[in-house]
N, C-alpha and C positions, 0 to 999 in steps of 0.2 A: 343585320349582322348579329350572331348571336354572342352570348355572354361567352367569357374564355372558361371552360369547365377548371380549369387550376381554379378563378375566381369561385366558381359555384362550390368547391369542395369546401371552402374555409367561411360563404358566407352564413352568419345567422340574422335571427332578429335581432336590432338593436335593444328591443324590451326584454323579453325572455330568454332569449342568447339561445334560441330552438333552432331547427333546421326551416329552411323554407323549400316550397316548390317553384322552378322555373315555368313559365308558361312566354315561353318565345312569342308565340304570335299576339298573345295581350299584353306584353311587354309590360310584365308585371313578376315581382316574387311573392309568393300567397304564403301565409302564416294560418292556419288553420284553427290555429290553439288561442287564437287573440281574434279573428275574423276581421282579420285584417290585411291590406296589400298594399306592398311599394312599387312604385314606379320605376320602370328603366326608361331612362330620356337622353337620347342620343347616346346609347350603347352602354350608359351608366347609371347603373343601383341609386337611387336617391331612399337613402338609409336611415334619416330621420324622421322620427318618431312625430313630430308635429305633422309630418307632410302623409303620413299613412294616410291611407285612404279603410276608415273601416266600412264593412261592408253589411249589408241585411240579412237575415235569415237565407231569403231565398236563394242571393245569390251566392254566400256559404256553402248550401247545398248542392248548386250547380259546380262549384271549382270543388267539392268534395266528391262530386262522382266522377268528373272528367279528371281526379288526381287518379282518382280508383282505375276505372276506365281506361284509361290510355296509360297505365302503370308506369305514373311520372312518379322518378324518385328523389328523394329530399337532398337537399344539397349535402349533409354527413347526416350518419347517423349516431348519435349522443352514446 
């Protein structure tokens, strides 16, 4: 099931208060600007800043071409 797009327009990161990118099928929201990503676990954003999963160069670079690529857009834009 995916996230309610109402929910996606209002959310940011809890760190930077940025936008983030949905990524349904890796049920995850990516933060681009921290290389970092949270979880969605059973339909629900886990929003906390402890629980971010940051990420490596490489794979930065993969969720930064498939954001390009499949022209996912940011939950708002600032």
């Amino acid at each position: 099931m995916a996230l309610d797009p109402r929910l996606l327009e209002i959310l940011a990161c809890p760190e930077d208060k940025g936008p983030l990118y949905y990524l349904e099928d890796e049920a995850i929201l990516y933060n681009p600007r921290l290389s970092r990503s949270y979880s969605i676990r059973e339909d629900i954003p886990v929003m906390l800043i402890d629980e971010a999963n940051a990420l490596d160069a490489g794979e930065t670079a993969r969720l930064d071409a498939r954001v390009r690529s499949e022209g996912i857009e940011a939950t708002f834009t600032p």
